[in-house]
Structure formats: C-alpha cells, structure tokens
TISE-856784 format. One record per residue: x, y, z of N, C-alpha, C, O, CB in turn. Coordinates in Angstrom, 2 decimals, m for minus. Glycine has a CB too. Layout:
<recs>
[[X Y Z] [X Y Z] [X Y Z] [X Y Z] [X Y Z]] ...
</recs>
This chain:
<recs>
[[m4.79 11.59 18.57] [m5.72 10.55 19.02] [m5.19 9.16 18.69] [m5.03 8.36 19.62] [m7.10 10.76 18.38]] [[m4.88 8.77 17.30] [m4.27 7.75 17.06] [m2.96 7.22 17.73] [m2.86 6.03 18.02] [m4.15 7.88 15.97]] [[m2.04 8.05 17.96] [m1.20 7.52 18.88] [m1.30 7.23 20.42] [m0.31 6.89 21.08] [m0.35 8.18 18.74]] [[m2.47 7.38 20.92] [m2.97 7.55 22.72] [m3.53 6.23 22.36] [m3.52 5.30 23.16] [m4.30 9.04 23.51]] [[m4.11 6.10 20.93] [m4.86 4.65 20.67] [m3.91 3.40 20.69] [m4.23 2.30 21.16] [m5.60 4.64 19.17]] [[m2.63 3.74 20.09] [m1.80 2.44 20.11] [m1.39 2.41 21.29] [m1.24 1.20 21.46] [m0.65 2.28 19.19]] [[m1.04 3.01 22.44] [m0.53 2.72 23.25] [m1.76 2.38 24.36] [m1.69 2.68 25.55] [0.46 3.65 23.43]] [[m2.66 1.84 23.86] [m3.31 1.29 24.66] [m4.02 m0.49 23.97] [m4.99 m1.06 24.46] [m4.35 2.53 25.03]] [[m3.30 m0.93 22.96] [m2.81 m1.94 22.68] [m1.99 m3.05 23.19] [m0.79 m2.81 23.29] [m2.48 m1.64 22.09]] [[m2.34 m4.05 23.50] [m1.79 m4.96 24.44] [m0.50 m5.31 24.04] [m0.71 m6.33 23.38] [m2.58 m6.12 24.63]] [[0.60 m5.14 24.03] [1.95 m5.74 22.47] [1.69 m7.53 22.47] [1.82 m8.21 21.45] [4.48 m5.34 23.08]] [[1.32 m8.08 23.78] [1.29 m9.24 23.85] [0.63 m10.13 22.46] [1.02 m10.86 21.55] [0.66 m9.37 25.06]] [[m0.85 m9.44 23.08] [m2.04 m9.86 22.31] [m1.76 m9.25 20.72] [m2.21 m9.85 19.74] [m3.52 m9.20 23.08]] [[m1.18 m8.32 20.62] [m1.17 m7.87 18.94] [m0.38 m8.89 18.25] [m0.80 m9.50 17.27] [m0.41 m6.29 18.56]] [[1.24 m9.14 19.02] [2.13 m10.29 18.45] [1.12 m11.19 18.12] [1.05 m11.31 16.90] [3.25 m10.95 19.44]] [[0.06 m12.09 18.92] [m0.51 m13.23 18.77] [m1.34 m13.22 17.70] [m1.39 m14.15 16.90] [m1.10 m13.60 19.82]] [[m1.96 m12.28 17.62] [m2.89 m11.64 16.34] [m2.02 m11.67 15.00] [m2.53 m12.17 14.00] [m3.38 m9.88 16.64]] [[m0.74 m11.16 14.94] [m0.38 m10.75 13.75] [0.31 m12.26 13.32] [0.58 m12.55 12.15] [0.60 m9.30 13.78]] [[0.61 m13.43 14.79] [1.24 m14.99 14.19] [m0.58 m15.37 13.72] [m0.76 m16.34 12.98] [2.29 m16.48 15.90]] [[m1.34 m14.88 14.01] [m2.41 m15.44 13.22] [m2.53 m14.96 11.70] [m3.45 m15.57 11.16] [m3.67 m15.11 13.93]] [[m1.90 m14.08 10.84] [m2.18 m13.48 9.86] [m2.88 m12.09 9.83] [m3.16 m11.14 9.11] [m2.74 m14.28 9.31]] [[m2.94 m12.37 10.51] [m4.36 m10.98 10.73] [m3.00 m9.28 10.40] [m1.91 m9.06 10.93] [m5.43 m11.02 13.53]] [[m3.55 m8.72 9.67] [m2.94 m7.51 9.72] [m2.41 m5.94 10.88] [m2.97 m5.22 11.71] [m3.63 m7.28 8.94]] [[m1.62 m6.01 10.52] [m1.19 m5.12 12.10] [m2.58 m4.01 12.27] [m3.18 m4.00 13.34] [0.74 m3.89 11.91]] [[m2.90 m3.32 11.40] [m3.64 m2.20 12.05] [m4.88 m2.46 11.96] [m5.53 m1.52 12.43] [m3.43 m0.92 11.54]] [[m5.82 m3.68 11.40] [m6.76 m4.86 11.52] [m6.63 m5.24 13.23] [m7.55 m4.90 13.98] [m6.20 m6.27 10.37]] [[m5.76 m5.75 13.62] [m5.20 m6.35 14.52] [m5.41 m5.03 15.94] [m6.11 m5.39 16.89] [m3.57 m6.83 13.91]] [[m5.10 m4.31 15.95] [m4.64 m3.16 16.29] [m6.60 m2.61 16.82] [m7.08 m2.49 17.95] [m3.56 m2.27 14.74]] [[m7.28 m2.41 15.37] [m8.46 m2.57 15.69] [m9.38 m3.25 16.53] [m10.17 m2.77 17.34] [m8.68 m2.70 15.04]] [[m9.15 m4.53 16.19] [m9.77 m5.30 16.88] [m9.40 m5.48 18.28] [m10.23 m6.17 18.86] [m9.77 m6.30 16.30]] [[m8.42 m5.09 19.04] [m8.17 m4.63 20.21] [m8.52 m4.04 20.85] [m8.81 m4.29 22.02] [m7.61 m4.35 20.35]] [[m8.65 m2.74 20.09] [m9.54 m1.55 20.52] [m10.92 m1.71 20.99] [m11.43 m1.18 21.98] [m9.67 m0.68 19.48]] [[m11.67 m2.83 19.83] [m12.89 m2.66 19.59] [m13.32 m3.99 20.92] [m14.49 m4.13 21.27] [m13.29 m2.84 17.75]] [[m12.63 m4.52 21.29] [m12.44 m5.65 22.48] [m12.16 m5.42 23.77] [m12.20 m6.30 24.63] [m11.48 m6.47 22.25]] [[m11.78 m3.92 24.04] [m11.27 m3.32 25.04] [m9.75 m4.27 25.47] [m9.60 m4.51 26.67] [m12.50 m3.23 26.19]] [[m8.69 m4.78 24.50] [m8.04 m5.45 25.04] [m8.04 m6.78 25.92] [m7.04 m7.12 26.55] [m7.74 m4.78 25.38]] [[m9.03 m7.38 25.94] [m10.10 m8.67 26.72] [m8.39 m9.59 26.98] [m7.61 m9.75 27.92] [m11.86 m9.85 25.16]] [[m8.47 m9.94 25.72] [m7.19 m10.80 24.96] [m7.22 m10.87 23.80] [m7.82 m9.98 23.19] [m6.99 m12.14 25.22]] [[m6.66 m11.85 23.14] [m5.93 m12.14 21.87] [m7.46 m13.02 21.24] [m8.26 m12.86 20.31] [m4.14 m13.24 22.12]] [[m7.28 m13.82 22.19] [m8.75 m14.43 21.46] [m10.00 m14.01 21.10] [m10.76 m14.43 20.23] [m9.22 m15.22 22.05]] [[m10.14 m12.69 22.25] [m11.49 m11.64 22.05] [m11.26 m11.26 20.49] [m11.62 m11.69 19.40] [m11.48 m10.00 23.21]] [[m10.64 m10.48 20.88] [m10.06 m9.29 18.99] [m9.45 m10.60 17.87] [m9.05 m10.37 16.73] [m7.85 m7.61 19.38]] [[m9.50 m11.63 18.35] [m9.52 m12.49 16.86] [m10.79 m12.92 16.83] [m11.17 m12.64 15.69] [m8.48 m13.83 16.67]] [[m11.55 m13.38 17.33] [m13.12 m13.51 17.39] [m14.00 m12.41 16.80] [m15.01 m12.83 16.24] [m13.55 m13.60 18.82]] [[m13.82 m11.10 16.80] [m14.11 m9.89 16.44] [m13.95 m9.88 15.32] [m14.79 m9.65 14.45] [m13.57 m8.99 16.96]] [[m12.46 m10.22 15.16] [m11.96 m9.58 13.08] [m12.58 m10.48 12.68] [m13.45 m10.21 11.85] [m10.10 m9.59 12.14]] [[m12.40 m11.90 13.08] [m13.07 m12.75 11.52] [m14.57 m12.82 11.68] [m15.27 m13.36 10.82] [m12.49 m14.62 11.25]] [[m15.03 m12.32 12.72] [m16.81 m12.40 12.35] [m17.06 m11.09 11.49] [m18.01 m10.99 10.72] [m18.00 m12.31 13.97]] [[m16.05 m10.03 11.70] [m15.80 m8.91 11.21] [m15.85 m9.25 9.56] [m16.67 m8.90 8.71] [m14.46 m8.35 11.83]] [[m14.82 m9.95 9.47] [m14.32 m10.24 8.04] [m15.53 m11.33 7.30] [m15.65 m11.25 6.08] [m12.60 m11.04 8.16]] [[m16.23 m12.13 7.90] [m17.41 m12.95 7.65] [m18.26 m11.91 7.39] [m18.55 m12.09 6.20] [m17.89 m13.92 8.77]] [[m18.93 m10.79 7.82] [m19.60 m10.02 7.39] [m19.47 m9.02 6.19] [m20.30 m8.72 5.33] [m19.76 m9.62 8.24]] [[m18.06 m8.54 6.40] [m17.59 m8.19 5.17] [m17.88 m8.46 4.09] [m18.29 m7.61 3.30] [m16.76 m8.36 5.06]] [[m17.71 m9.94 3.76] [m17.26 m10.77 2.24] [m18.79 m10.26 1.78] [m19.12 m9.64 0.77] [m16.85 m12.98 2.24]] [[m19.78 m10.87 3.11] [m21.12 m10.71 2.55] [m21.37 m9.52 2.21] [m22.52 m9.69 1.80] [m22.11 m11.09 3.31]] [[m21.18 m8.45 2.08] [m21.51 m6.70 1.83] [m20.29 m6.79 0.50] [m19.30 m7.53 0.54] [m21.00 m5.22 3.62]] [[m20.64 m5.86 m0.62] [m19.98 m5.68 m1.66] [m18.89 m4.92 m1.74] [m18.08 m5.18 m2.63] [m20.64 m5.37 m2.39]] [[m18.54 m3.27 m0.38] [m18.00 m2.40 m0.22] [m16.86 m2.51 m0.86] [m16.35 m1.78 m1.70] [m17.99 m2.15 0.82]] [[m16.33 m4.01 m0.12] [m14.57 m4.05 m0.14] [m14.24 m4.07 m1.37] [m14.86 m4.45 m2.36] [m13.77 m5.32 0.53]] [[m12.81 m3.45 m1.18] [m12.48 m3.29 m2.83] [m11.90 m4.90 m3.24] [m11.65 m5.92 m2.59] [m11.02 m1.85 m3.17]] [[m11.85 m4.51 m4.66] [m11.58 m6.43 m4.81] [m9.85 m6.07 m5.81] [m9.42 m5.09 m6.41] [m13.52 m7.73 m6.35]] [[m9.41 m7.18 m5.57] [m8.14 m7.11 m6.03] [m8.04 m7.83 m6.99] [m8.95 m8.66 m6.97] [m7.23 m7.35 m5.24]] [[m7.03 m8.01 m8.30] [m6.73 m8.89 m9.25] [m5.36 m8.86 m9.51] [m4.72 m7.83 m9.34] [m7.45 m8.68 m10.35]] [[m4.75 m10.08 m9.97] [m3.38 m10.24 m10.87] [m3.71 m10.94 m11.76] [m4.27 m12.03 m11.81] [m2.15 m10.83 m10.32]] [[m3.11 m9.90 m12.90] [m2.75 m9.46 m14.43] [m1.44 m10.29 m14.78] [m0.31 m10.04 m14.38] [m2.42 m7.66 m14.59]] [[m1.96 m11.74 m15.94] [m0.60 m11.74 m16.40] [m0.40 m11.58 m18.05] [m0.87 m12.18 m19.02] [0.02 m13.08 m15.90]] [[0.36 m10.69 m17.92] [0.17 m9.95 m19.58] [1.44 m10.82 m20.53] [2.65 m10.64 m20.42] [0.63 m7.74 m19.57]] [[0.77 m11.75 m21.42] [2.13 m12.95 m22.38] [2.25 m11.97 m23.35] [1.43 m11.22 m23.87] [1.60 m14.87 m23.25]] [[3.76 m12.20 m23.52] [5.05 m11.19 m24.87] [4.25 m12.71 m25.72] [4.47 m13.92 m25.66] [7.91 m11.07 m24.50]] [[3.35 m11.93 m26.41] [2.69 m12.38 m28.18] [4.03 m12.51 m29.19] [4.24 m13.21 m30.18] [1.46 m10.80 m29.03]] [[4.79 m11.54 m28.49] [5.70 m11.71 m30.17] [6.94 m13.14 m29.87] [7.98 m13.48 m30.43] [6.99 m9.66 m30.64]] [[6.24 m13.60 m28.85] [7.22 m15.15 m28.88] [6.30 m16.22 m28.87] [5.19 m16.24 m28.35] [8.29 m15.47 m27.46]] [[7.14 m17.49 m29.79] [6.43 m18.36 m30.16] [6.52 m19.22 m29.34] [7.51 m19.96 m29.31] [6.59 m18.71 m31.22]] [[5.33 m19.33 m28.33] [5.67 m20.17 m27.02] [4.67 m20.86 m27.42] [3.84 m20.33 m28.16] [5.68 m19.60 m25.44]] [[4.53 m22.32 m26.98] [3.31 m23.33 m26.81] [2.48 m22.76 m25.84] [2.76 m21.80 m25.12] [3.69 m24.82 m26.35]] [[1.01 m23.69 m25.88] [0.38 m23.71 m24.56] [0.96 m24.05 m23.32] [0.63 m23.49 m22.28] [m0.54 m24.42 m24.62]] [[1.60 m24.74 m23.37] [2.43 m25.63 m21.70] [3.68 m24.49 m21.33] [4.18 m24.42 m20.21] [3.54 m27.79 m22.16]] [[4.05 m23.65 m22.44] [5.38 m22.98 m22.04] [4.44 m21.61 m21.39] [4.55 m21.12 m20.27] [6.71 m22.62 m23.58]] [[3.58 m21.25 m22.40] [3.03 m20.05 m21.94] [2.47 m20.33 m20.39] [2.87 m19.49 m19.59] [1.87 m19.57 m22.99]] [[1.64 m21.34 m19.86] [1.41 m21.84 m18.49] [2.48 m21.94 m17.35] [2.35 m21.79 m16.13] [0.95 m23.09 m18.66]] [[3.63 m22.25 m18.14] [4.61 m22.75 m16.71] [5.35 m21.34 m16.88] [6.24 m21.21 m16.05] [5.89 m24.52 m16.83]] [[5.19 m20.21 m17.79] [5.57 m18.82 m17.83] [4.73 m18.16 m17.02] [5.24 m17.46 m16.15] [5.56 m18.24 m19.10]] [[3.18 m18.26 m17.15] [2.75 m17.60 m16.39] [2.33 m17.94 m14.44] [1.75 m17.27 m13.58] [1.85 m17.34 m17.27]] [[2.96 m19.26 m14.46] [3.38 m20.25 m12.91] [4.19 m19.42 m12.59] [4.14 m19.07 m11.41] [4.12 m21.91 m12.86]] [[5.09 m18.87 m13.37] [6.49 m18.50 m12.72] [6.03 m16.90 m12.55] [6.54 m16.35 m11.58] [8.12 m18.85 m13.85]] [[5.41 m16.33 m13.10] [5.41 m14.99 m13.14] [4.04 m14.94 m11.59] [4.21 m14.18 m10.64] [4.95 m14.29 m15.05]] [[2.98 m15.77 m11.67] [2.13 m15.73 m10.44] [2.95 m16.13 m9.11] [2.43 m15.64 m8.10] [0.90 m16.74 m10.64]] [[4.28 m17.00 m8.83] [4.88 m17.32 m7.63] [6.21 m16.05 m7.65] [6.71 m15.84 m6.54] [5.39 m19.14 m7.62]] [[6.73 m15.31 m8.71] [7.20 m14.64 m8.05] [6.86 m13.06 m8.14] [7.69 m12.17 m7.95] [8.28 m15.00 m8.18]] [[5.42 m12.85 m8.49] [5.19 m12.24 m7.89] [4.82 m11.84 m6.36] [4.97 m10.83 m5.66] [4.85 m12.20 m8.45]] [[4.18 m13.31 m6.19] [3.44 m13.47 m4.79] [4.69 m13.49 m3.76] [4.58 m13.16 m2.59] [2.41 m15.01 m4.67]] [[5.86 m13.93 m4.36] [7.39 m13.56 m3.57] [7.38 m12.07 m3.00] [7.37 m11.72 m1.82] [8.83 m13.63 m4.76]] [[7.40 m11.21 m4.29] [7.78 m9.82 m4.39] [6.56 m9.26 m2.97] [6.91 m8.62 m1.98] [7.48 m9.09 m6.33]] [[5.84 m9.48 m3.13] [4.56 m8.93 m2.43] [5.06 m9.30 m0.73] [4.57 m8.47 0.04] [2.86 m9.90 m3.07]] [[5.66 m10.05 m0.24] [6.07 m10.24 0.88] [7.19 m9.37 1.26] [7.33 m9.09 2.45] [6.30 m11.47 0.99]] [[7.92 m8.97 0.49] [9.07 m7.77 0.80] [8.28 m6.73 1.65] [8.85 m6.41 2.69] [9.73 m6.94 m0.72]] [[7.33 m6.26 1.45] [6.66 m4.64 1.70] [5.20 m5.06 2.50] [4.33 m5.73 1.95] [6.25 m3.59 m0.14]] [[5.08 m4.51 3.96] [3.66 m4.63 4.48] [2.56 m3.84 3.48] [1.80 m4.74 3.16] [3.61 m3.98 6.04]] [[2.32 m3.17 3.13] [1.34 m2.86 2.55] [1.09 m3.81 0.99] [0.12 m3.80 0.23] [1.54 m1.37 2.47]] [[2.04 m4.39 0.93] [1.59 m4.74 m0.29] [1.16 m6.96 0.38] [0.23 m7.65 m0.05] [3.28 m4.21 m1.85]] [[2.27 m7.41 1.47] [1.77 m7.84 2.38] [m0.12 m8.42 2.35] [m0.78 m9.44 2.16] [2.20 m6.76 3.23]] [[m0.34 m6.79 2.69] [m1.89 m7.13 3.56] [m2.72 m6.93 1.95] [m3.87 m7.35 2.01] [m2.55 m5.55 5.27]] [[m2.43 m6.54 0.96] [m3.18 m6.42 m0.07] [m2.89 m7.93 m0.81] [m3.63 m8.23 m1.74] [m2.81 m5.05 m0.89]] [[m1.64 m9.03 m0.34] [m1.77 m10.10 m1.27] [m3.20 m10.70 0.03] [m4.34 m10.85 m0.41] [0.07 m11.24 m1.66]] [[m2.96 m10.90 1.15] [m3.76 m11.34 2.09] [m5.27 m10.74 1.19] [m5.72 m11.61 0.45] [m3.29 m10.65 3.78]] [[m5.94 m9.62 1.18] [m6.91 m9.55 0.77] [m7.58 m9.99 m0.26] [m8.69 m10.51 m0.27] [m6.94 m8.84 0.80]] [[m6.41 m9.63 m1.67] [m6.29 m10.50 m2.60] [m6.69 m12.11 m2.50] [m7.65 m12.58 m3.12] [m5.07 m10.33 m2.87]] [[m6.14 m12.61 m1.94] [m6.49 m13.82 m0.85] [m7.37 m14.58 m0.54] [m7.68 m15.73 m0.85] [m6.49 m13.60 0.07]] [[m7.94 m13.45 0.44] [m9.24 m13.96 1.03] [m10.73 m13.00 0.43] [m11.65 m12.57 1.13] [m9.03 m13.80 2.86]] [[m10.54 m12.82 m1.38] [m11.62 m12.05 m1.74] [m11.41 m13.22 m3.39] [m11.65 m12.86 m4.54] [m11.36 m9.90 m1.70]] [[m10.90 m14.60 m2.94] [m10.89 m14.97 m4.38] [m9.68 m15.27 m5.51] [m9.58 m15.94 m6.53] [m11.54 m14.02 m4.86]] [[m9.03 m14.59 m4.92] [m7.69 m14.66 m5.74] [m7.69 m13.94 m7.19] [m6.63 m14.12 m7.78] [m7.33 m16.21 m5.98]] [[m8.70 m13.15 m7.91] [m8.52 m13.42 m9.60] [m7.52 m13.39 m9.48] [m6.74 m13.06 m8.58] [m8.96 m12.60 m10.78]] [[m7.42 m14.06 m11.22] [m6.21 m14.30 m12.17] [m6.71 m14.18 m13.45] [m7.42 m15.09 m13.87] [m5.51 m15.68 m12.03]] [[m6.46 m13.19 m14.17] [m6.73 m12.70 m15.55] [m5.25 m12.92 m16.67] [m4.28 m12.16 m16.70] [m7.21 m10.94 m15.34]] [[m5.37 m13.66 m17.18] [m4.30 m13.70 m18.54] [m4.59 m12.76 m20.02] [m5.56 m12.72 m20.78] [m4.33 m15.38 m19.10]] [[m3.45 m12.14 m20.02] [m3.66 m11.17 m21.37] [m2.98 m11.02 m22.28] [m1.88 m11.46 m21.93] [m3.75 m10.04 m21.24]] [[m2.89 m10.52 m23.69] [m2.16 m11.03 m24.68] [m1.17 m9.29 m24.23] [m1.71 m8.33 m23.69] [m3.15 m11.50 m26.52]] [[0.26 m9.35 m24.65] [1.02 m8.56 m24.75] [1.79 m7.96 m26.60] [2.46 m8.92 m26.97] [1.86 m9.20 m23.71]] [[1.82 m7.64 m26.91] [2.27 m7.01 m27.87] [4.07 m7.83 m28.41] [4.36 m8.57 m29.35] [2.21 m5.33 m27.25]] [[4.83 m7.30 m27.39] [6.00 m7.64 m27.66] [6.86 m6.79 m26.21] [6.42 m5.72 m25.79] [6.35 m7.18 m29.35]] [[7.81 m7.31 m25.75] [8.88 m6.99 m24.78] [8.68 m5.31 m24.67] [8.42 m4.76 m23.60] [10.53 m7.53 m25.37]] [[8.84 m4.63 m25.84] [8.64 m3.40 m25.38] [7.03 m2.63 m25.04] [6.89 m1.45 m24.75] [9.36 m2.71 m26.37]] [[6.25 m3.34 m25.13] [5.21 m3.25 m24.99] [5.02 m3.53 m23.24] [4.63 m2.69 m22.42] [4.61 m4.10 m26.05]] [[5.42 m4.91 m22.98] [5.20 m5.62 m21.59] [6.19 m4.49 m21.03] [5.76 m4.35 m19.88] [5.70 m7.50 m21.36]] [[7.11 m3.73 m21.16] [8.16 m2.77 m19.92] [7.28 m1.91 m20.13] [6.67 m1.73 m19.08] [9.97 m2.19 m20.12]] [[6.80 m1.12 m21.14] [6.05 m0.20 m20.98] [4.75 0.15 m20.00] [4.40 1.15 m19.38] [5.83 m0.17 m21.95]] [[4.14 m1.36 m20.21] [3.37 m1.56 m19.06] [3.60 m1.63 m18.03] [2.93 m1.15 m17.12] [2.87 m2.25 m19.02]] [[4.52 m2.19 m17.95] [5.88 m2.01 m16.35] [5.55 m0.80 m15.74] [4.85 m0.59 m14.76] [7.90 m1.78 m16.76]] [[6.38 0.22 m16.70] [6.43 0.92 m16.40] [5.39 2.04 m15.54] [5.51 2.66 m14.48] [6.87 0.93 m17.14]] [[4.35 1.95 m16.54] [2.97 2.49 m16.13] [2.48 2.24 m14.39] [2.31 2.90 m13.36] [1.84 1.65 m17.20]] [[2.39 0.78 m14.90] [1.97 m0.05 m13.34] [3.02 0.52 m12.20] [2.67 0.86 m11.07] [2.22 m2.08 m13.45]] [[4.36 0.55 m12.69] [5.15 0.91 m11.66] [5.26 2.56 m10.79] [5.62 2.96 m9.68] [6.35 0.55 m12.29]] [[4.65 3.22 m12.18] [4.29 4.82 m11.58] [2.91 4.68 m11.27] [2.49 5.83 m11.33] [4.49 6.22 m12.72]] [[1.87 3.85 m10.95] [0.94 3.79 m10.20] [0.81 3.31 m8.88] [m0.29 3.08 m8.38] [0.31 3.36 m10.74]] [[2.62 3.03 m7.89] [2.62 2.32 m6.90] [1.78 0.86 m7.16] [0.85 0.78 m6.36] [2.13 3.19 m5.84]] [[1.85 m0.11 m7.92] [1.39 m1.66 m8.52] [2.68 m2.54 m8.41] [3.53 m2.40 m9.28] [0.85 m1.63 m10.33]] [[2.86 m3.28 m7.56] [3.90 m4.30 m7.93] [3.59 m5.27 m8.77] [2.59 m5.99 m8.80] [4.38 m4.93 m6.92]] [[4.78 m5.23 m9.63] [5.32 m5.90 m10.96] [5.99 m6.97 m10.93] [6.43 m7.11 m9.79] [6.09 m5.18 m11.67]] [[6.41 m8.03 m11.79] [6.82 m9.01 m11.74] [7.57 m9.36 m13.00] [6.81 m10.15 m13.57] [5.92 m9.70 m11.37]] [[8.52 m9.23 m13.67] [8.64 m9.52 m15.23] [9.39 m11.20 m15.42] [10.34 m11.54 m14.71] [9.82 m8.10 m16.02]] [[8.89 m11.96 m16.26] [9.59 m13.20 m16.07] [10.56 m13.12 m17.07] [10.27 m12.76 m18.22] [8.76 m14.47 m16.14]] [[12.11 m13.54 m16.58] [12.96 m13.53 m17.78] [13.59 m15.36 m18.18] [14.32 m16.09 m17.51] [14.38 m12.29 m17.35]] [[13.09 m15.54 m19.21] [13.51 m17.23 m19.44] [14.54 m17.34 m19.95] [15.17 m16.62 m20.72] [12.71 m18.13 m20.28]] [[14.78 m18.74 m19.27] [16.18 m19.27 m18.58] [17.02 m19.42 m20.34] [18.11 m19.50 m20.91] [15.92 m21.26 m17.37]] [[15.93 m19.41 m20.50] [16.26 m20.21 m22.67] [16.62 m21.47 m22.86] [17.32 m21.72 m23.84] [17.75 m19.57 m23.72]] [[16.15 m22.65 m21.83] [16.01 m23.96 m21.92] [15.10 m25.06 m23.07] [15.17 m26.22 m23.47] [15.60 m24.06 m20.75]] [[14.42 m24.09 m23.22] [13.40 m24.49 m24.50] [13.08 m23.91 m25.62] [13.85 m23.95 m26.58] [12.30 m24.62 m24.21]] [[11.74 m23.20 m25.69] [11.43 m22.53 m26.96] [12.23 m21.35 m27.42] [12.55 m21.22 m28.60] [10.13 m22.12 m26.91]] [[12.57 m20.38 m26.39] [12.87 m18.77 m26.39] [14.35 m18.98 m25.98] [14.99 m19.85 m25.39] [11.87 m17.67 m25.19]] [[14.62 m17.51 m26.72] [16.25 m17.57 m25.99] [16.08 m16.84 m24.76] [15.12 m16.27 m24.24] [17.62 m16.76 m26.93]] [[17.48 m17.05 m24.39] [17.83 m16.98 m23.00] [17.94 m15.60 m22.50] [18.97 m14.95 m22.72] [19.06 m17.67 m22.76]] [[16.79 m15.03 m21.72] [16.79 m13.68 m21.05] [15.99 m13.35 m21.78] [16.06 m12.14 m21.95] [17.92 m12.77 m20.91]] [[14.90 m14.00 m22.55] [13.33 m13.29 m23.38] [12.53 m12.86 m22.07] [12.40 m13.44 m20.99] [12.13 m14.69 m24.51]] [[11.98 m11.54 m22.59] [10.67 m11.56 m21.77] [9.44 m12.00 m21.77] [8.54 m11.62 m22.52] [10.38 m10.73 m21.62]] [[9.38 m12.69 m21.03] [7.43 m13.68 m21.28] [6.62 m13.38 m20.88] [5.65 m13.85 m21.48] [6.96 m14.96 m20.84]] [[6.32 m12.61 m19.87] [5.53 m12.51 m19.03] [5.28 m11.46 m18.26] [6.21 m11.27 m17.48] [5.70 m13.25 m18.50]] [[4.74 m10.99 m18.19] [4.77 m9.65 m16.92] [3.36 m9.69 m16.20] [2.31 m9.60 m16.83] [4.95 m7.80 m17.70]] [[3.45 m9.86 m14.48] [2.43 m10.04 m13.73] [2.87 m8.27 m13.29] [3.77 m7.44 m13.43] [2.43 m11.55 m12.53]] [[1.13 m8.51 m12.51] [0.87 m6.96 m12.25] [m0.34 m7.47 m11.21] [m1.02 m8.45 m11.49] [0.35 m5.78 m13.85]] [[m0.58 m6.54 m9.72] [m1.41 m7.01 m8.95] [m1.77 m5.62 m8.40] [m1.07 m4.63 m8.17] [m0.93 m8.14 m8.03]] [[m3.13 m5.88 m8.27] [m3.43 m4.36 m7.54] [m4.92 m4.30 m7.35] [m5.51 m5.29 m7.80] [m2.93 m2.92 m8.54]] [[m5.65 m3.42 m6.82] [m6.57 m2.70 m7.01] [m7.48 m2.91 m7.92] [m7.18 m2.09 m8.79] [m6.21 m1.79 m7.11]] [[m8.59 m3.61 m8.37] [m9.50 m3.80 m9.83] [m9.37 m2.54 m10.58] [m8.91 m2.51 m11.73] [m11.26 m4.07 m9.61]] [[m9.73 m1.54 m9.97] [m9.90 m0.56 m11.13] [m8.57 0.05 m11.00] [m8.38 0.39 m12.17] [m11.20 0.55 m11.03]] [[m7.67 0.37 m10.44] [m6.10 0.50 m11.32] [m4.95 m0.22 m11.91] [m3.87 0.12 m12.39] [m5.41 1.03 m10.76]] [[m5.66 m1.52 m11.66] [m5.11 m2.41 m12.71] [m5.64 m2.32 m14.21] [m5.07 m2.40 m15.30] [m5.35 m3.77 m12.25]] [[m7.04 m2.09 m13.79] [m7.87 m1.48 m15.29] [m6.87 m0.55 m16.28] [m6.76 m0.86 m17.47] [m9.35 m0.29 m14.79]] [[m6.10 0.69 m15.69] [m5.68 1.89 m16.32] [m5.22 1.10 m16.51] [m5.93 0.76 m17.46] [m5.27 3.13 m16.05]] [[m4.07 m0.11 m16.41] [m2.59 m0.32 m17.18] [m3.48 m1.73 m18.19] [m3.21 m1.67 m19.39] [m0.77 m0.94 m15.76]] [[m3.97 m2.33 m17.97] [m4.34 m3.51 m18.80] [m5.58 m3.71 m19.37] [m5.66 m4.41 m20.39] [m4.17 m4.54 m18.15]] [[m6.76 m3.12 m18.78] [m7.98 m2.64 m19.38] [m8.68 m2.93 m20.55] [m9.78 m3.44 m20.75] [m7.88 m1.63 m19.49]] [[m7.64 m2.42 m21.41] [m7.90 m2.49 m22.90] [m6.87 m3.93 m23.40] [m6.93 m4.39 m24.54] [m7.38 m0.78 m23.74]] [[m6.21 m4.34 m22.63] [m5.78 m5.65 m23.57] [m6.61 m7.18 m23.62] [m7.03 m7.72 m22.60] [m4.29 m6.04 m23.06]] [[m6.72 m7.58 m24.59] [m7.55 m8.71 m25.08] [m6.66 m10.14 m24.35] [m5.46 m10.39 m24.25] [m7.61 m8.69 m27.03]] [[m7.82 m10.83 m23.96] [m7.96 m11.88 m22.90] [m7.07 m13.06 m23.91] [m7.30 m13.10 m25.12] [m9.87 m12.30 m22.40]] [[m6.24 m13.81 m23.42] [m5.67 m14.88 m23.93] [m6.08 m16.58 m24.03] [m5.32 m17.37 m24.59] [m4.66 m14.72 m23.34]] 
</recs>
C-alpha cells in the first residue's frame, strides 16, 4: 500500500515542500491528504496540521543534555562558551542523518530545551557516551583546544539530544548545574 502511495506523489510539489523545511514523509503526507492540489495545498495542510498539534500534548517532546567534566576547573564563562560549542556542534552532527534531521526540526519547533548537568569526570562523560550511543542518541563530545584554563584535548562537555524520556535513561539521575 505504501509504495502505490508514493507514487502517487507529485515529485514536483514534494521538492517544494521539502525547500520549505517540511519533512519528507510529513511532506509526502500532506500530499496525500490534499489529493496532490499543489505545493501550496499540502503546505497549508501541514502547518495548520502542526498549529494544532503544538496545542494537543501527544507529541513527544525532545531535549539536549549538556553534561560539564566537574573534575575540571573551568570558570563560569569557560564552562558557557564549552557548552556553546558542544550545543553548535551538536546541532552540526544532527544534519549528517535525516532522521536525526527531522528530530533537530522537532526539537525546534517544540521549544528547543536545554538542560545543563554536572558530569563526574572524562570517564564518566564517555561512559555516558557510550550509553547514549547504544540507545541510537546522537552525541557530541567537546575536546578543548587548551587555550585557556584546561589542557589541550580535555574533555568538557558532552551534549546528548533525543527523545525526553530516553535521554532520561542516560542523564536522569545527574544533578542540574
């Protein structure tokens, strides 16, 4: 069924949809649900779509986690422009992969959180890596340049974005910074 469905997708109108942001199989939907009209029908659709949404609680909500290596003696301003660097490249990493793509987009447009958390020490922050990373969660680890406080190639930082409640399993229990 699903494949009789895409091929009755306009390619025109989907390209135009997806230079709007709108997600391919979002996009894809709203086509369907437009009978193909045009591009403007099925974008008229998703975002009254998506306007109704926000208002209903269903959607899942997303957060990024940035967990600071405690066992370095960083200032307030270093720990900030550590965790700048760890929120932009994560939001880098997230553009490599569509699915992860349409989850920064949701992320996005549900608010953005941003939760800061205290970390233990370097082997603590990979460990969490690690975790997050066998939960399909993209990761982010910041390694500093050693221009200032820390030497050069410390770990500071580790961002983590995902899902509210499976970001919970990996960070959950760590205390707010």
């Amino acid at each position: 069924l699903d494949s009789q469905h895409s091929q009755d997708v306009n390619p025109v109108f989907l390209q135009q949809l997806r230079e709007l942001d709108i997600p391919e199989e979002a996009a894809k939907q709203a086509l369907l649900h437009t009978r193909n009209v045009s591009a403007e029908e099925a974008a008229m659709y998703y975002f009254n779509k998506l306007e109704n949404e926000e208002e209903g609680d269903d959607d899942l909500m997303f957060k990024m986690v940035f967990v600071v290596n405690m066992d370095l003696a960083m200032g307030v301003g270093k720990v900030a422009a550590q965790v700048g660097h760890a929120a932009v490249g994560l939001y880098q990493a997230l553009q490599e992969k569509n699915s992860w793509r349409e989850m920064a987009w949701k992320w996005d447009h549900s608010g953005a959180k941003k939760v800061v958390v205290q970390g233990t020490n370097v082997a603590h922050l990979l460990e969490l890596q690690a975790l997050a990373m066998s939960l399909s969660l993209p990761t982010y680890l910041v390694q500093d340049a050693g221009l200032t406080q820390v030497e050069a190639g410390s770990r500071t930082v580790l961002a983590i974005m995902g899902e509210e409640e499976i970001v919970n399993n990996v960070t959950g229990s760590l205390k707010l910074l």
